[in-house]
Biopython code that builds the backbone (N, CA, C, O; Angstrom):
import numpy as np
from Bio.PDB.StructureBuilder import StructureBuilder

atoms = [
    (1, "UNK", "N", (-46.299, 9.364, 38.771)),
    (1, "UNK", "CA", (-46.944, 10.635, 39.020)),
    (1, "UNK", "C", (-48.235, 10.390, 39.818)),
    (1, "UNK", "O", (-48.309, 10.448, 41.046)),
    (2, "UNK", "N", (-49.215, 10.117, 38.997)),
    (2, "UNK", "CA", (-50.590, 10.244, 40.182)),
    (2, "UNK", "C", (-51.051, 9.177, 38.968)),
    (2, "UNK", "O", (-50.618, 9.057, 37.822)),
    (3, "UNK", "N", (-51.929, 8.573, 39.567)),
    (3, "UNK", "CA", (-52.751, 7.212, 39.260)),
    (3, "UNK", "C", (-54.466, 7.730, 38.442)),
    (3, "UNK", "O", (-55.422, 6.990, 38.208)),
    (4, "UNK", "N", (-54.375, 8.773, 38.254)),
    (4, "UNK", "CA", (-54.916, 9.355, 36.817)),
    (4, "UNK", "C", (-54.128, 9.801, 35.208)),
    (4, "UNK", "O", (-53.554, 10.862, 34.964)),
    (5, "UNK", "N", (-54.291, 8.826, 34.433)),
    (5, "UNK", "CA", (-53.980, 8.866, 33.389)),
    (5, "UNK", "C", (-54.094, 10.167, 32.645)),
    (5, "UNK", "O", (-53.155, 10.571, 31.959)),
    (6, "UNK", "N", (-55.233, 10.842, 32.765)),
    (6, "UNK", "CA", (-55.399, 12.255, 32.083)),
    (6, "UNK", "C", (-54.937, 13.157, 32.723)),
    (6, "UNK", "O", (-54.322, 14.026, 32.104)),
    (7, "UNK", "N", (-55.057, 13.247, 33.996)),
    (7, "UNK", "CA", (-53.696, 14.104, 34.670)),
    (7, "UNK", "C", (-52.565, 14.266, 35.019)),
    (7, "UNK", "O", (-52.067, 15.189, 35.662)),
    (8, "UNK", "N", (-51.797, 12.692, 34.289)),
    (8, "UNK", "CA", (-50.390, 12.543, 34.310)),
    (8, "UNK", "C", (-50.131, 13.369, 32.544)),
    (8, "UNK", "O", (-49.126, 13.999, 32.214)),
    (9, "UNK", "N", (-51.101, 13.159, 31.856)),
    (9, "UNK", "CA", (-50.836, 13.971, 30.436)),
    (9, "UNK", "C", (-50.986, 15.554, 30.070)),
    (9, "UNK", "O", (-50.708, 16.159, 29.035)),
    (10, "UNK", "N", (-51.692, 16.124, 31.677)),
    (10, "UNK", "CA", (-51.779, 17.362, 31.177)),
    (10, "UNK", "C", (-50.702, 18.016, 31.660)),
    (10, "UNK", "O", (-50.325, 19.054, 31.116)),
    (11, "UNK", "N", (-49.908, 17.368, 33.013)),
    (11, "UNK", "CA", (-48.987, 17.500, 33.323)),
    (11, "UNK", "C", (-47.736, 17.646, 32.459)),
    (11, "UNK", "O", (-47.023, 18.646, 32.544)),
    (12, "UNK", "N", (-47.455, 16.530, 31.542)),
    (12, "UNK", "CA", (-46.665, 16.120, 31.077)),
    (12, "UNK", "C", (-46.478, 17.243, 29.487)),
    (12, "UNK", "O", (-45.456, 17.652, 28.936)),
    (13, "UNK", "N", (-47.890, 17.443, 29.161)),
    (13, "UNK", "CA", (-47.990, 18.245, 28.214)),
    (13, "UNK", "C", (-47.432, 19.787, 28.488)),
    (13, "UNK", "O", (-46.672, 20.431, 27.765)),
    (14, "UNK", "N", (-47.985, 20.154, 29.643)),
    (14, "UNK", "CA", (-47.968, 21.317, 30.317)),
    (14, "UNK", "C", (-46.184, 21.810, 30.589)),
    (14, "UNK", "O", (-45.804, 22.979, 30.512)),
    (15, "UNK", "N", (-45.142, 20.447, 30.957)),
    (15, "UNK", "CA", (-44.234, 20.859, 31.356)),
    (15, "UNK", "C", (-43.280, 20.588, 30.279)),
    (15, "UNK", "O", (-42.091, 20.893, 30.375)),
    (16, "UNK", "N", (-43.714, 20.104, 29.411)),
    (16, "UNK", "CA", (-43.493, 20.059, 27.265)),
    (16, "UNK", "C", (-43.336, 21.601, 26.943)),
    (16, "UNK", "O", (-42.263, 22.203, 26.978)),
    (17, "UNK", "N", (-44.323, 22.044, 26.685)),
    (17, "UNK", "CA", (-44.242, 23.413, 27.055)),
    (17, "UNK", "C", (-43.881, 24.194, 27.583)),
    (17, "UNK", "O", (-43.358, 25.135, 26.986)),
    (18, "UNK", "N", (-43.971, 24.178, 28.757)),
    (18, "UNK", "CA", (-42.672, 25.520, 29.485)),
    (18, "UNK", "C", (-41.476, 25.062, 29.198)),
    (18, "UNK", "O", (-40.781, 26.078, 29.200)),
    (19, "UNK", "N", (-40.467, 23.724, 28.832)),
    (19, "UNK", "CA", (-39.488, 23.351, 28.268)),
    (19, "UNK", "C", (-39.338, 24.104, 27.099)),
    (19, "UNK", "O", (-38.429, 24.916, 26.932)),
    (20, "UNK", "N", (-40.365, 23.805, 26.150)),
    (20, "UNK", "CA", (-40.411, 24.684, 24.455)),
    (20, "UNK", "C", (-40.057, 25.921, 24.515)),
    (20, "UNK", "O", (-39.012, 26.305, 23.991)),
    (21, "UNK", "N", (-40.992, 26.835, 25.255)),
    (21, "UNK", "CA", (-40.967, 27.643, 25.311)),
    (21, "UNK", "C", (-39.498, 28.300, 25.620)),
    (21, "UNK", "O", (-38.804, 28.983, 24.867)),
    (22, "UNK", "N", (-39.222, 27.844, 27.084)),
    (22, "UNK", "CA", (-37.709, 28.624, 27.484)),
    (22, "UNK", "C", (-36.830, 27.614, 26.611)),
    (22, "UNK", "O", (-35.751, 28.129, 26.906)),
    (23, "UNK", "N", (-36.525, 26.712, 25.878)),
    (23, "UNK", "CA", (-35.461, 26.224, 24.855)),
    (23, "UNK", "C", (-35.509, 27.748, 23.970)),
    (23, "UNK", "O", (-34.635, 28.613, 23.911)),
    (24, "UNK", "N", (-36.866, 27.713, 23.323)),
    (24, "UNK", "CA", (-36.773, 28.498, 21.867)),
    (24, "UNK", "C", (-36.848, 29.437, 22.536)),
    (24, "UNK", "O", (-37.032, 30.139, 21.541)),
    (25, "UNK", "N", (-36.898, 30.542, 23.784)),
    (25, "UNK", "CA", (-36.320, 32.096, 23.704)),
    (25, "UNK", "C", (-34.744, 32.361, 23.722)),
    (25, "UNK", "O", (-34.128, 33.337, 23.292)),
    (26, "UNK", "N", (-34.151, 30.907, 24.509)),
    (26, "UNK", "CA", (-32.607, 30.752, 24.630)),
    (26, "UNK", "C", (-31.967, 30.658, 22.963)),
    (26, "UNK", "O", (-31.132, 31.379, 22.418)),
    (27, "UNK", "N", (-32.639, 29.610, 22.494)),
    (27, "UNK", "CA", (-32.357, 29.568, 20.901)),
    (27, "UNK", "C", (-32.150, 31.311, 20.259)),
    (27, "UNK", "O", (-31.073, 31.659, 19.775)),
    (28, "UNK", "N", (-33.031, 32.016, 20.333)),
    (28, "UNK", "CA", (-33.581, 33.374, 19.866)),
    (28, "UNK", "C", (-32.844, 34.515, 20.350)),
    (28, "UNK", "O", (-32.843, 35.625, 19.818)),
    (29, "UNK", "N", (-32.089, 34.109, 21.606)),
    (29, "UNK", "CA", (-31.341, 34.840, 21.989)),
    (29, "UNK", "C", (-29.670, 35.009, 21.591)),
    (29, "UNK", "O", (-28.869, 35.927, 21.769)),
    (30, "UNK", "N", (-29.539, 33.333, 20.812)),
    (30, "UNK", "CA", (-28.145, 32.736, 20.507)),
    (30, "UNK", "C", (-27.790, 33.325, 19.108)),
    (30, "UNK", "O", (-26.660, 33.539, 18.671)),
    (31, "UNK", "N", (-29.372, 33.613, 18.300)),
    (31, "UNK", "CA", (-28.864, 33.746, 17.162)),
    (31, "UNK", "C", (-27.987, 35.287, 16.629)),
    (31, "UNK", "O", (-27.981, 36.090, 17.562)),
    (32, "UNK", "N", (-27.436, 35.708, 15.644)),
    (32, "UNK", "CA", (-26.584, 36.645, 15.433)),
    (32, "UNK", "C", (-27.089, 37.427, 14.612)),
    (32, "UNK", "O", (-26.485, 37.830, 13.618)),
    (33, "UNK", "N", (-28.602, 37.836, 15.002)),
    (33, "UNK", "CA", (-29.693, 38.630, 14.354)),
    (33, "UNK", "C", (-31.185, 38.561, 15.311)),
    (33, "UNK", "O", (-31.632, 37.554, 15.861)),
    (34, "UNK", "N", (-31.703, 39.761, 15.316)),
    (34, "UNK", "CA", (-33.208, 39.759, 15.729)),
    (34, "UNK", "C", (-34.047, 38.986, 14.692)),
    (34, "UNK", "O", (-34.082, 39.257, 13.492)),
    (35, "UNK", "N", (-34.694, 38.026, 15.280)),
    (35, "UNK", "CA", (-35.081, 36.844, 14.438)),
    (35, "UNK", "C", (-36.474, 37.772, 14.412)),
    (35, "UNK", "O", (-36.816, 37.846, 13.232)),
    (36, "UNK", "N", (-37.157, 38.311, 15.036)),
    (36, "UNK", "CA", (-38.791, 39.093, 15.224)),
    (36, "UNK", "C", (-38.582, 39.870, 13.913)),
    (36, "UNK", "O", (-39.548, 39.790, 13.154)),
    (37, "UNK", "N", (-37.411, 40.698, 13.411)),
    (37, "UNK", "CA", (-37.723, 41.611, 12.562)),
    (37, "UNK", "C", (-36.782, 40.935, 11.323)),
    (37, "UNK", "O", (-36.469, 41.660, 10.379)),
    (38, "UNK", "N", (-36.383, 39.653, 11.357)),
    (38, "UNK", "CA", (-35.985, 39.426, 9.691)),
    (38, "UNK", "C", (-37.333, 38.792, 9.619)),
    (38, "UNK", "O", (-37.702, 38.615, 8.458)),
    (39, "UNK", "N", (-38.290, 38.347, 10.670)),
    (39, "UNK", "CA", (-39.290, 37.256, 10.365)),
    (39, "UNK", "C", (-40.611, 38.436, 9.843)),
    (39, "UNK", "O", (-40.780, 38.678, 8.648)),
    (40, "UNK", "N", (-41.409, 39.039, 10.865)),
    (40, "UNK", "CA", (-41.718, 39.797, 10.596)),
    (40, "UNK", "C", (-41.996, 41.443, 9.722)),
    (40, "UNK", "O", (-42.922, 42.109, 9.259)),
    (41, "UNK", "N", (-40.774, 41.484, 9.866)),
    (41, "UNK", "CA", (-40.434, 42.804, 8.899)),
    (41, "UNK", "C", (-40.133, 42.969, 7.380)),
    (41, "UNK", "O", (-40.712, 43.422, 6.393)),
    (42, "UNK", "N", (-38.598, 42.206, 7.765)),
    (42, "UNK", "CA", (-38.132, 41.893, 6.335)),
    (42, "UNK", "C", (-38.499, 40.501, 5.404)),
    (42, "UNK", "O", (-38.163, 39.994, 4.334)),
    (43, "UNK", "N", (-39.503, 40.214, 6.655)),
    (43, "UNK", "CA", (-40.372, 38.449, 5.555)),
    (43, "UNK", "C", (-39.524, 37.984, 5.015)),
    (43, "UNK", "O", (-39.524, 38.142, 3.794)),
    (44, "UNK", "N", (-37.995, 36.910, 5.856)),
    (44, "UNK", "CA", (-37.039, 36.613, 5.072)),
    (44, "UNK", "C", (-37.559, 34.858, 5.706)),
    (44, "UNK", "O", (-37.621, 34.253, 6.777)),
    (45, "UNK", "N", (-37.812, 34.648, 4.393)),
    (45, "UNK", "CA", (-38.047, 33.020, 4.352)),
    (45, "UNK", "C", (-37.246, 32.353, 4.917)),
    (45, "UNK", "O", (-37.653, 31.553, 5.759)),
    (46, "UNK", "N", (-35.887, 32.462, 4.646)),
    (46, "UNK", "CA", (-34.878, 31.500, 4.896)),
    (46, "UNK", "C", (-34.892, 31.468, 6.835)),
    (46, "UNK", "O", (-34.771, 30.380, 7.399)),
    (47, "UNK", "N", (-35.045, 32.710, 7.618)),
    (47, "UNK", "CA", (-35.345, 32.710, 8.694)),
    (47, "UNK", "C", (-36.278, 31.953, 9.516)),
    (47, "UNK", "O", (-36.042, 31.342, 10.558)),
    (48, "UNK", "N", (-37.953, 32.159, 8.551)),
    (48, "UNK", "CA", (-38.799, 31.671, 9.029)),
    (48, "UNK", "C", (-38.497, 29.907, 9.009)),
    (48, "UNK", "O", (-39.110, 29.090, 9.696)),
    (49, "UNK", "N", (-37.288, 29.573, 7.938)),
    (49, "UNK", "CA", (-37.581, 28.410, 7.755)),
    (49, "UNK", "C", (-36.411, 27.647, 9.153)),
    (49, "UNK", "O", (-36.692, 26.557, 9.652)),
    (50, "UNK", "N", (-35.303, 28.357, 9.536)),
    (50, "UNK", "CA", (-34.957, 27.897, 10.524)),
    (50, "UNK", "C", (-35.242, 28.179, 11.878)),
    (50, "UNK", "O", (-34.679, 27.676, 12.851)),
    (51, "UNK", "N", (-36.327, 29.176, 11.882)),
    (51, "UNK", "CA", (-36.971, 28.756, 13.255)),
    (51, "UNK", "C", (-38.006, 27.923, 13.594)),
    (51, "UNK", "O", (-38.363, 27.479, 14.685)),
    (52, "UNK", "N", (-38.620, 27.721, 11.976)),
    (52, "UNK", "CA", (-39.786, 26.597, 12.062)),
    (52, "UNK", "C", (-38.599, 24.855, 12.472)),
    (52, "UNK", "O", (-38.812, 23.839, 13.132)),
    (53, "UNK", "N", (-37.798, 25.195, 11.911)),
    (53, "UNK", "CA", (-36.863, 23.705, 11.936)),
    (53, "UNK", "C", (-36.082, 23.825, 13.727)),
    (53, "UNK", "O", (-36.190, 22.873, 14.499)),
    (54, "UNK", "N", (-35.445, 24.946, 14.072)),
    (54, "UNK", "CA", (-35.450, 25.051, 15.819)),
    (54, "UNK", "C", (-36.974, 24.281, 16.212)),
    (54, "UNK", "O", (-36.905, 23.091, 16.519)),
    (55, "UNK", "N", (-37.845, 24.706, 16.207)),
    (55, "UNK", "CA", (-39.239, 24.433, 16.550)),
    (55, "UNK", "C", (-39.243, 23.149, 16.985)),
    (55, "UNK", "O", (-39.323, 22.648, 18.106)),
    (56, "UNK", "N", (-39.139, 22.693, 15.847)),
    (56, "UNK", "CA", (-39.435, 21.062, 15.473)),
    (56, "UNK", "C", (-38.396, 19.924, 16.611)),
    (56, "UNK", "O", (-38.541, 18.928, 17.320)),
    (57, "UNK", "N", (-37.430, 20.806, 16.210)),
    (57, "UNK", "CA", (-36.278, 19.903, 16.818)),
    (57, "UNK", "C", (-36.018, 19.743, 18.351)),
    (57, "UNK", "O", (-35.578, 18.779, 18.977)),
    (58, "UNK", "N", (-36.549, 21.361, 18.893)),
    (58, "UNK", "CA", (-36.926, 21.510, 20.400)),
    (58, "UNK", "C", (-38.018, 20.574, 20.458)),
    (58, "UNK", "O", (-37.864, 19.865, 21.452)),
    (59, "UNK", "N", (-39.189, 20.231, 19.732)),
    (59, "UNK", "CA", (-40.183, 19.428, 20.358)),
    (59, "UNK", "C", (-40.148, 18.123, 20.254)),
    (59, "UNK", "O", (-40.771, 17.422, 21.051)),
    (60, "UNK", "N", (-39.387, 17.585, 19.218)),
    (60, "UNK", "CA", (-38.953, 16.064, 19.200)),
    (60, "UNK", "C", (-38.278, 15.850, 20.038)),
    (60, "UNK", "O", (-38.637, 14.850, 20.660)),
    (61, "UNK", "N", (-36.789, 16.641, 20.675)),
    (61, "UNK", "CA", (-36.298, 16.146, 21.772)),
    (61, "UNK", "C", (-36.771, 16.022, 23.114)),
    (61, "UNK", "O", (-36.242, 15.283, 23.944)),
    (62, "UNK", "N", (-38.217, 17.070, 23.422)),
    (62, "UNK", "CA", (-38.671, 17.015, 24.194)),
    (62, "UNK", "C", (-39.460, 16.062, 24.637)),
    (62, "UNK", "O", (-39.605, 15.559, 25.751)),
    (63, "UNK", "N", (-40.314, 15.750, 22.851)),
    (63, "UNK", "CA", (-41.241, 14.565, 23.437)),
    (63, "UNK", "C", (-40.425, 13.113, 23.180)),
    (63, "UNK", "O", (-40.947, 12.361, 24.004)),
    (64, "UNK", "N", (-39.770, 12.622, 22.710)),
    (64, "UNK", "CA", (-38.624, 11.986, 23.276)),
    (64, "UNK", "C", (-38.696, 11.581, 24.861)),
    (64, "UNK", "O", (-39.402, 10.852, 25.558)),
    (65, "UNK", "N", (-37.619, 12.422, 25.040)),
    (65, "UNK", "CA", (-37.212, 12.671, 26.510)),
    (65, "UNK", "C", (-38.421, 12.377, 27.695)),
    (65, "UNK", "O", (-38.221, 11.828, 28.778)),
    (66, "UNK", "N", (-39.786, 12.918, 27.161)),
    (66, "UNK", "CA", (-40.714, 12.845, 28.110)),
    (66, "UNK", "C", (-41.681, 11.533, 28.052)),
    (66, "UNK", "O", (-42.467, 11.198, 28.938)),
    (67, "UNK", "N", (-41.396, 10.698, 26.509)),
    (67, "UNK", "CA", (-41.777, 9.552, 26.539)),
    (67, "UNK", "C", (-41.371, 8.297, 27.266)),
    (67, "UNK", "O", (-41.982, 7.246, 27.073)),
]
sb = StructureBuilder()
sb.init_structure("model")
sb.init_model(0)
sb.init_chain("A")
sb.init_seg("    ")
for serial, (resi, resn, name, xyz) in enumerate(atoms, 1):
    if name == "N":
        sb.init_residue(resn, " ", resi, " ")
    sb.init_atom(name, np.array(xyz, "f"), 0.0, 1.0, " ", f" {name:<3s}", serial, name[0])
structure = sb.get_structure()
């Protein structure tokens, strides 16, 4: 990339992120329910707990991949 160390990481961080991001709206879109209103509305744990676990799993493969 470029021969600055802190700007090969903000880079790298930066494009971590727009990865995350568009993984987990594709994720959100796959599932076979509005995830905003079992999470929000109906406060259904079991939801919150598999999008916290999507979360996770989008960002390990990412930082992975980008390591």
């Amino acid at each position: 990339m470029t021969e600055f160390p802190i700007l090969n990481a903000l880079i790298f961080a930066g494009l971590g992120v727009l990865v995350f991001v568009a993984a987990f709206s594709i994720v959100t879109k796959l599932v076979p329910f509005d995830l905003w209103k079992e999470l929000v509305q109906e406060r259904n744990v079991a939801a919150a707990i598999l999008a916290g676990a999507v979360a996770l799993g989008l960002c390990w493969i990412i930082a992975a991949t980008m390591h």
